[in-house]
N, CA, C and O atoms as CSV, one atom per row, in Angstrom:
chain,resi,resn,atom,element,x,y,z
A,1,UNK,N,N,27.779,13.422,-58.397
A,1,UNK,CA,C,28.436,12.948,-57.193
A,1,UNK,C,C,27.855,13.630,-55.954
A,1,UNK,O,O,27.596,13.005,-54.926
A,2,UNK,N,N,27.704,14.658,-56.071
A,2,UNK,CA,C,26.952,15.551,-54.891
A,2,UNK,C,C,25.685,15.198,-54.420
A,2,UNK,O,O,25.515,14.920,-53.233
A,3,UNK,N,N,24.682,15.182,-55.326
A,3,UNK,CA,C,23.665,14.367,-55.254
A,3,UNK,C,C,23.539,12.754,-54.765
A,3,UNK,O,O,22.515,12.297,-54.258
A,4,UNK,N,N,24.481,12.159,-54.954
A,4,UNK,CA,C,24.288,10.924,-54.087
A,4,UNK,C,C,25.209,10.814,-52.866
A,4,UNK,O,O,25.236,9.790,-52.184
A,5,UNK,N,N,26.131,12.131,-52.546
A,5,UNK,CA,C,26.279,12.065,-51.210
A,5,UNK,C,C,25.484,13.254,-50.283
A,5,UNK,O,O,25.917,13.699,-49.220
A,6,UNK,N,N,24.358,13.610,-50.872
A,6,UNK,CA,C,23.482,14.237,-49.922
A,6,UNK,C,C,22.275,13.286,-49.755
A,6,UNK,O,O,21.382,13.559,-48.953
A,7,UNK,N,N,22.254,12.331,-50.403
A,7,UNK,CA,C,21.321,11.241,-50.603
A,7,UNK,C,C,22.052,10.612,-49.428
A,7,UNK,O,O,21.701,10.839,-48.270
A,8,UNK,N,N,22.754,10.067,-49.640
A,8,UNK,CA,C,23.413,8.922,-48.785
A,8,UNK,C,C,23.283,9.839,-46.779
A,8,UNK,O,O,22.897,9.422,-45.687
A,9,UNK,N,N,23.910,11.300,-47.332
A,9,UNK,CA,C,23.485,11.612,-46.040
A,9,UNK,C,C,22.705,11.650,-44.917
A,9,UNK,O,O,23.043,11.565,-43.737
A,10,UNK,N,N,21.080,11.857,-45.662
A,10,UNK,CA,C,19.821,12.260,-45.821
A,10,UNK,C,C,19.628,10.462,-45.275
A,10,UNK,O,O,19.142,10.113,-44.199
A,11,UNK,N,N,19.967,9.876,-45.968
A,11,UNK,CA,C,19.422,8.052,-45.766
A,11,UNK,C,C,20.390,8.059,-44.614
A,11,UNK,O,O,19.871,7.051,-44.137
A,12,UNK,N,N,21.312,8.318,-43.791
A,12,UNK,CA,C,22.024,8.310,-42.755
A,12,UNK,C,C,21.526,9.016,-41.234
A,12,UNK,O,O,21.598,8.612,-40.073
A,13,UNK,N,N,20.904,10.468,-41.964
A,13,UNK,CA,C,19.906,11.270,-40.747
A,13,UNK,C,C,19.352,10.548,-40.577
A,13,UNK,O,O,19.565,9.967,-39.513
A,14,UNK,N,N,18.118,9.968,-41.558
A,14,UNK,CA,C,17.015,8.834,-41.022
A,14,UNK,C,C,16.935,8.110,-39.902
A,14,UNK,O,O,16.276,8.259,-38.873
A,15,UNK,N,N,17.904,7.092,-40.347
A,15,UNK,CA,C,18.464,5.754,-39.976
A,15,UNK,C,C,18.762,6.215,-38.746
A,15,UNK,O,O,18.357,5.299,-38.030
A,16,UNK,N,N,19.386,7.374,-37.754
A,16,UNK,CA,C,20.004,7.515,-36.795
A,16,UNK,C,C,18.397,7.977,-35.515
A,16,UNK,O,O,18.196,7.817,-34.311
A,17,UNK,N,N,17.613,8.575,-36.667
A,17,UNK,CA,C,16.593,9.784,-36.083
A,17,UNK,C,C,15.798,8.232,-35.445
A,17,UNK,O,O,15.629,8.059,-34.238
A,18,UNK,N,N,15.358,7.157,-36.559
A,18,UNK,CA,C,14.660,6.120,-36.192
A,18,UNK,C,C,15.167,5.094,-34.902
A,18,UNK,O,O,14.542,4.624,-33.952
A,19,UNK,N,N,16.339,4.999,-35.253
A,19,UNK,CA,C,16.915,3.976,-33.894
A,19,UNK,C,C,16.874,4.826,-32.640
A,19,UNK,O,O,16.545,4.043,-31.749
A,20,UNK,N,N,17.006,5.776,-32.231
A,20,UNK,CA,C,16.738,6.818,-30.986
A,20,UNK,C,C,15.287,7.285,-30.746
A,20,UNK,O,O,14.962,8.136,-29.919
A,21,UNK,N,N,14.521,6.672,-31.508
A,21,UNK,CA,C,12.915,6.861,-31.584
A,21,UNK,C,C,12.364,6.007,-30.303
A,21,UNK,O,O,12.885,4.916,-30.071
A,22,UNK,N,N,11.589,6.369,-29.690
A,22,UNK,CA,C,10.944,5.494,-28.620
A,22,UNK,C,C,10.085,4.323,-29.274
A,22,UNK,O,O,9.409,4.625,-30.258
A,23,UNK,N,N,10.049,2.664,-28.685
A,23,UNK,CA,C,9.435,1.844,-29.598
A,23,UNK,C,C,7.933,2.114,-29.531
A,23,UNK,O,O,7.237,2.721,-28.717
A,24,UNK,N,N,7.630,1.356,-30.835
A,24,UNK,CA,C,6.148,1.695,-30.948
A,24,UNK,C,C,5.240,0.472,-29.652
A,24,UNK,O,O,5.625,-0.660,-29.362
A,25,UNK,N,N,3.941,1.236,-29.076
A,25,UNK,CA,C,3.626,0.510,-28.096
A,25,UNK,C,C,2.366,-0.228,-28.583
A,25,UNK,O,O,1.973,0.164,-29.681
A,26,UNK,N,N,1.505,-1.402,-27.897
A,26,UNK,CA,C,0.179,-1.636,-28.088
A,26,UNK,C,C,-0.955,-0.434,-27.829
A,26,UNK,O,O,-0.951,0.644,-27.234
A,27,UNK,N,N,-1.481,-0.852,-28.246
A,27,UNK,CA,C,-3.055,-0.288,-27.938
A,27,UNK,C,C,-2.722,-0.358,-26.428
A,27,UNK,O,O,-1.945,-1.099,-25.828
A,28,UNK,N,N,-3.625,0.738,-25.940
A,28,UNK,CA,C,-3.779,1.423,-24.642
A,28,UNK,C,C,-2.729,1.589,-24.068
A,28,UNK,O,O,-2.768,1.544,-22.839
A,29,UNK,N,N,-1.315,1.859,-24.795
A,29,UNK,CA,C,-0.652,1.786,-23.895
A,29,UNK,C,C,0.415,3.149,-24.059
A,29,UNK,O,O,0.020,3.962,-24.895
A,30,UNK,N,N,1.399,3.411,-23.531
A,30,UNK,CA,C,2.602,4.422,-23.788
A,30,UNK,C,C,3.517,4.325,-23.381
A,30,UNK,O,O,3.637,3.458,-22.515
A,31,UNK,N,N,5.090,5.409,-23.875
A,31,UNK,CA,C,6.280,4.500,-23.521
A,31,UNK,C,C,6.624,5.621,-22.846
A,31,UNK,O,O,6.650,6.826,-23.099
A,32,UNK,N,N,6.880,4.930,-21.930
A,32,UNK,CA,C,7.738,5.794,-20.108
A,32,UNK,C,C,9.024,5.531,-20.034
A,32,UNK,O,O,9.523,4.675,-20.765
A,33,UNK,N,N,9.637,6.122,-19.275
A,33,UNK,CA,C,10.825,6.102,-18.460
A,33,UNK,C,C,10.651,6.320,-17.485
A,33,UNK,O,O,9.752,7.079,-17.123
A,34,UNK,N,N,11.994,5.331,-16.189
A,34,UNK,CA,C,12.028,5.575,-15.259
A,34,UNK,C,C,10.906,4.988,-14.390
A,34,UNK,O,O,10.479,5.679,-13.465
A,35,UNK,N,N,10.401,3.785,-14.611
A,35,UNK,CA,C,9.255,3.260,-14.408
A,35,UNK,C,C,9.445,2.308,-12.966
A,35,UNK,O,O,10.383,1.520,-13.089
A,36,UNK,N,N,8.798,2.233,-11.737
A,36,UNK,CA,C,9.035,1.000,-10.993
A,36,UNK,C,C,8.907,-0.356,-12.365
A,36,UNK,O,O,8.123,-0.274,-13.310
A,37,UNK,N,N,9.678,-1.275,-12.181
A,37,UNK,CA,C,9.448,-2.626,-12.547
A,37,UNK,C,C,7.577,-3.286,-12.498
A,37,UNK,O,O,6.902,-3.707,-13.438
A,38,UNK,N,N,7.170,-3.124,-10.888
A,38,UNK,CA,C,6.361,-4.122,-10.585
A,38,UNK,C,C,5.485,-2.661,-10.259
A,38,UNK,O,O,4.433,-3.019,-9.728
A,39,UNK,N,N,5.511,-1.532,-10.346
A,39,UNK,CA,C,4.298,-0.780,-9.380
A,39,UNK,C,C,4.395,0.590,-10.788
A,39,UNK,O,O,4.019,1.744,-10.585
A,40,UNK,N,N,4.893,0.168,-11.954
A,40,UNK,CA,C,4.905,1.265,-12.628
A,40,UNK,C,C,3.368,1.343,-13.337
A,40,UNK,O,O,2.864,2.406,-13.701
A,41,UNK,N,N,2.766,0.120,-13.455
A,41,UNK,CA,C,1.131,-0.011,-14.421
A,41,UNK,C,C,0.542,-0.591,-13.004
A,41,UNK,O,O,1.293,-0.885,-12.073
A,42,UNK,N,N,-0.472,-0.686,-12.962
A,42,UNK,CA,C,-1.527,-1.799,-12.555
A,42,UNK,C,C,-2.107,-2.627,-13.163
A,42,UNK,O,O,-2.693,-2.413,-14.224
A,43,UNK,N,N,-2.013,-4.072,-12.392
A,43,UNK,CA,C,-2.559,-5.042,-13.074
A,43,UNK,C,C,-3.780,-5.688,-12.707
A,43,UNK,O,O,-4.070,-5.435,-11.537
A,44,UNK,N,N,-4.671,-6.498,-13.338
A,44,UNK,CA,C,-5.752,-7.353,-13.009
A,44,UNK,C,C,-5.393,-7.800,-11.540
A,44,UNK,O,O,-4.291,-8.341,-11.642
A,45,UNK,N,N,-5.700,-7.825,-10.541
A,45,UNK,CA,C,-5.426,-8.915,-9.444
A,45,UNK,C,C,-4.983,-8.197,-8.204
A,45,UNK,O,O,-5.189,-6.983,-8.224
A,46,UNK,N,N,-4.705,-8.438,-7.676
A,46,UNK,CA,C,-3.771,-8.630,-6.083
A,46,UNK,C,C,-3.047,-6.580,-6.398
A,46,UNK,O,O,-2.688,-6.040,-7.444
A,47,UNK,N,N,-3.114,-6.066,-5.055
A,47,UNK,CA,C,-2.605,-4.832,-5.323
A,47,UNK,C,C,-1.135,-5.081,-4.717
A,47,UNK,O,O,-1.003,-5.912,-3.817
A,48,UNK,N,N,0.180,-4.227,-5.302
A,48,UNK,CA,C,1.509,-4.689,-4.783
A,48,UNK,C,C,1.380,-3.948,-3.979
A,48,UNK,O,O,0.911,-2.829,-4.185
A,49,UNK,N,N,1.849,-4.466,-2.586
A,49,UNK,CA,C,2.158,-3.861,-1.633
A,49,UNK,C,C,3.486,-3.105,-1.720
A,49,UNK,O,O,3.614,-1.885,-1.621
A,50,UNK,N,N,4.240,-3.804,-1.876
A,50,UNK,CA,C,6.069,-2.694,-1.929
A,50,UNK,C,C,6.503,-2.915,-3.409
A,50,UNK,O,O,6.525,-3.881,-4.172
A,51,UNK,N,N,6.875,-1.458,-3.489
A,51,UNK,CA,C,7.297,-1.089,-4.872
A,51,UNK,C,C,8.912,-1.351,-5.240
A,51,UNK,O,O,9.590,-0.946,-4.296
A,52,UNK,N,N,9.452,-1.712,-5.943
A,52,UNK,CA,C,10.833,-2.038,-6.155
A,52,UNK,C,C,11.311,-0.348,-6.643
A,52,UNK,O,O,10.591,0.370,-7.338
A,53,UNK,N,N,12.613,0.038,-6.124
A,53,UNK,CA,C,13.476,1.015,-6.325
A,53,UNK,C,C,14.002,1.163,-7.711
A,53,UNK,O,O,14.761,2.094,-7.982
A,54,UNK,N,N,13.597,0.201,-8.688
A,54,UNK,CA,C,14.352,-0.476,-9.968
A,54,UNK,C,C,14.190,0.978,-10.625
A,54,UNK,O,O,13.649,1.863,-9.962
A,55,UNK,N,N,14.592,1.197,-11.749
A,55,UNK,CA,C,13.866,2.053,-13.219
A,55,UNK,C,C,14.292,1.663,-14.255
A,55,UNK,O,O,15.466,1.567,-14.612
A,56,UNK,N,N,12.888,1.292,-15.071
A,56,UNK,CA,C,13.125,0.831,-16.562
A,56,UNK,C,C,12.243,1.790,-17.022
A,56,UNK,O,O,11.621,2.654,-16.404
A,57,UNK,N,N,12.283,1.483,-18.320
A,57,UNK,CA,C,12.103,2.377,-19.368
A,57,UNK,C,C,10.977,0.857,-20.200
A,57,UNK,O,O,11.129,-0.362,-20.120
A,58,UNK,N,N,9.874,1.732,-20.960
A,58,UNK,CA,C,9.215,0.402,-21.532
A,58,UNK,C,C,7.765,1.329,-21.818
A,58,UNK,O,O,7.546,2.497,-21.495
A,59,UNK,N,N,6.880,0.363,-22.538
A,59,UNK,CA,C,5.556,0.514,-22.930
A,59,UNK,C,C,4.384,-0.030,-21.604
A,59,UNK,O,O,4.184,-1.224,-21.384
A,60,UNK,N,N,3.813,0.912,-20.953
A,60,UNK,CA,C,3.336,0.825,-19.584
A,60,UNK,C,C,1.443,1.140,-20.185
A,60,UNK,O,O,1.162,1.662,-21.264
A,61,UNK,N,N,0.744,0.808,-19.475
A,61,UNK,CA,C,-0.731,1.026,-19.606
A,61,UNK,C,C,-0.894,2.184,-19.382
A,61,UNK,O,O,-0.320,2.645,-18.395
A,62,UNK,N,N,-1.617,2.948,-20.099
A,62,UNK,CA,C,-2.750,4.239,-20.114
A,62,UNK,C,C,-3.387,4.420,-18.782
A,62,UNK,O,O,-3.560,3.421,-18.084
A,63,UNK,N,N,-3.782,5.681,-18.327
A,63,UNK,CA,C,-4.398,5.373,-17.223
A,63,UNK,C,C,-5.947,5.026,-17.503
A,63,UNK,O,O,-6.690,5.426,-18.399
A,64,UNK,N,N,-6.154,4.236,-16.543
A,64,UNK,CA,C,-7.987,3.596,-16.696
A,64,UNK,C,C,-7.635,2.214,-16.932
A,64,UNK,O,O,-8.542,1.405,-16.736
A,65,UNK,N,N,-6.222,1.651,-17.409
A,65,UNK,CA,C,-6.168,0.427,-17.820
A,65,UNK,C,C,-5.297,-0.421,-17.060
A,65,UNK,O,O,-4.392,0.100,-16.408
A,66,UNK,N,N,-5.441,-1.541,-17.064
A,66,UNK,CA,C,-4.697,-2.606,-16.255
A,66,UNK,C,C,-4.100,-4.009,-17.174
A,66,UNK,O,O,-4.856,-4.543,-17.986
A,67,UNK,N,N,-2.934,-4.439,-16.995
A,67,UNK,CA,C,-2.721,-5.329,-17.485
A,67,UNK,C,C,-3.137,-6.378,-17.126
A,67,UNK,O,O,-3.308,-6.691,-15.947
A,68,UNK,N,N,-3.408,-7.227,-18.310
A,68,UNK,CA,C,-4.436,-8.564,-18.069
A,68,UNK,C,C,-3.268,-9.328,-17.476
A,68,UNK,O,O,-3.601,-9.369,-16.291
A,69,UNK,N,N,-2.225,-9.894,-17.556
A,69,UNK,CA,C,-1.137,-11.141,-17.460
A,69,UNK,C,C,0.014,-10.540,-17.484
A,69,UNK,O,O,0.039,-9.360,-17.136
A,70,UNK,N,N,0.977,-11.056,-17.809
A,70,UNK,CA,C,2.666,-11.069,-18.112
A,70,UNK,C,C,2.709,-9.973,-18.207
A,70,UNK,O,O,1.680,-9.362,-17.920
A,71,UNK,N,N,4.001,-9.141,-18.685
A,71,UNK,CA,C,4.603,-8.300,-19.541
A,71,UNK,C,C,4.110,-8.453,-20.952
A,71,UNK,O,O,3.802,-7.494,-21.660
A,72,UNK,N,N,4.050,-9.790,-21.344
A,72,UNK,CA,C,3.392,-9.313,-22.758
A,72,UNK,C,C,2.099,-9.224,-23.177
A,72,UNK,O,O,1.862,-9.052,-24.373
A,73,UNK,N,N,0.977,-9.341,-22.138
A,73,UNK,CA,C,-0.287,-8.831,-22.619
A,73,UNK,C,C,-1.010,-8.293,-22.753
A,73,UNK,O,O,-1.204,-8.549,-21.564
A,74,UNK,N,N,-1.938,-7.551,-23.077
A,74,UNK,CA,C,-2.554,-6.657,-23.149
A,74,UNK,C,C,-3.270,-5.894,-22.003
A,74,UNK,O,O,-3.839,-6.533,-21.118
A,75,UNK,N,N,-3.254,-4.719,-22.003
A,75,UNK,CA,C,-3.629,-3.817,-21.567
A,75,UNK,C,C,-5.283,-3.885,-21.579
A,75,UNK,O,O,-5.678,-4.044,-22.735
A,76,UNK,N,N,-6.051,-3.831,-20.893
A,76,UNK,CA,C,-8.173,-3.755,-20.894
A,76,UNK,C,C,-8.481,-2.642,-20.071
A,76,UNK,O,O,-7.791,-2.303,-19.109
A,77,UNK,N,N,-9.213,-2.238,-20.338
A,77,UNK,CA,C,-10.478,-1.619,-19.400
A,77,UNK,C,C,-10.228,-2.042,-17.636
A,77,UNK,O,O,-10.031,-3.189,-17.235
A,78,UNK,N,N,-10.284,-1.006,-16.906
A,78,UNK,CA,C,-9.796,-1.752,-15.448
A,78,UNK,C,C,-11.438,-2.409,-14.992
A,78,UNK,O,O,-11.394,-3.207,-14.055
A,79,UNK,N,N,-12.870,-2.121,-15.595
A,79,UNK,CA,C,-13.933,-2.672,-15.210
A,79,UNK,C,C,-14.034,-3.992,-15.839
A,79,UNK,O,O,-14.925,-4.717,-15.397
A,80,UNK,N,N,-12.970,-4.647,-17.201
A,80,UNK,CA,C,-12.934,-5.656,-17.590
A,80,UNK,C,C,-12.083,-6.684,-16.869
A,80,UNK,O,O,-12.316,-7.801,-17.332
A,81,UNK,N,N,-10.752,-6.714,-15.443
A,81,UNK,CA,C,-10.660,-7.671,-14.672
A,81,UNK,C,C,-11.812,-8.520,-14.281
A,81,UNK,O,O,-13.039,-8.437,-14.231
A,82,UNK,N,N,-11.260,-9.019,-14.132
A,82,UNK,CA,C,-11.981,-10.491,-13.682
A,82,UNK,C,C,-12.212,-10.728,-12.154
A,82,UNK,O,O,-13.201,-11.155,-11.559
A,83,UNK,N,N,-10.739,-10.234,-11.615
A,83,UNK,CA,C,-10.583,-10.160,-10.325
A,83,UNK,C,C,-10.596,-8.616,-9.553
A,83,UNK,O,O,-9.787,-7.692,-9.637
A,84,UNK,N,N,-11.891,-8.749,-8.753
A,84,UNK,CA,C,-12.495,-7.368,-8.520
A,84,UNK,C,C,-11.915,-6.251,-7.505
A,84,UNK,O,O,-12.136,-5.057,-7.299
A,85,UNK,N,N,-10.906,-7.425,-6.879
A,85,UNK,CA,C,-10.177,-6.862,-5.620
A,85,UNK,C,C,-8.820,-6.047,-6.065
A,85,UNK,O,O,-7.633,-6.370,-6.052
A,86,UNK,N,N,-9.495,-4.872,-6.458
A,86,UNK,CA,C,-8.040,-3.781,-7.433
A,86,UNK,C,C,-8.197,-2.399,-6.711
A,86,UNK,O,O,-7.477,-1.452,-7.026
């Protein structure tokens, strides 16, 4: 009986240690807090002029890297934009 409630415990630490874990991110990238929304990474394109007051928390680009598109795409090389005006 002891043995399967130090088991059960042990499978309970886990379970708690994993959900409070920061999520896993893409390639080139890492997970921040406290991030502007729109001025926390740099992206391919157009530089933001005004930064939003917001803070999120999330998987943001490495430095050297820029996001290609959306929120959901990948992170490149900032000499791999397309659009040179960065």
């Amino acid at each position: 009986m002891r043995i399967l409630l130090a088991a059960l415990l042990t499978i309970i630490i886990l379970e708690a240690v994993i959900a409070f874990h920061d999520p896993p991110c893409k390639k080139n990238e890492a997970f921040r807090k406290g991030m502007s929304s729109n001025c926390g990474e740099h992206r391919c394109g157009p530089i933001v002029r005004r930064c939003k007051r917001d803070s999120r928390d999330g998987c943001f680009c490495n430095e050297g890297f820029r996001r290609k598109g959306g929120a959901r795409s990948r992170c490149i090389p900032e000499n791999k934009c397309k659009n040179k005006k960065i």
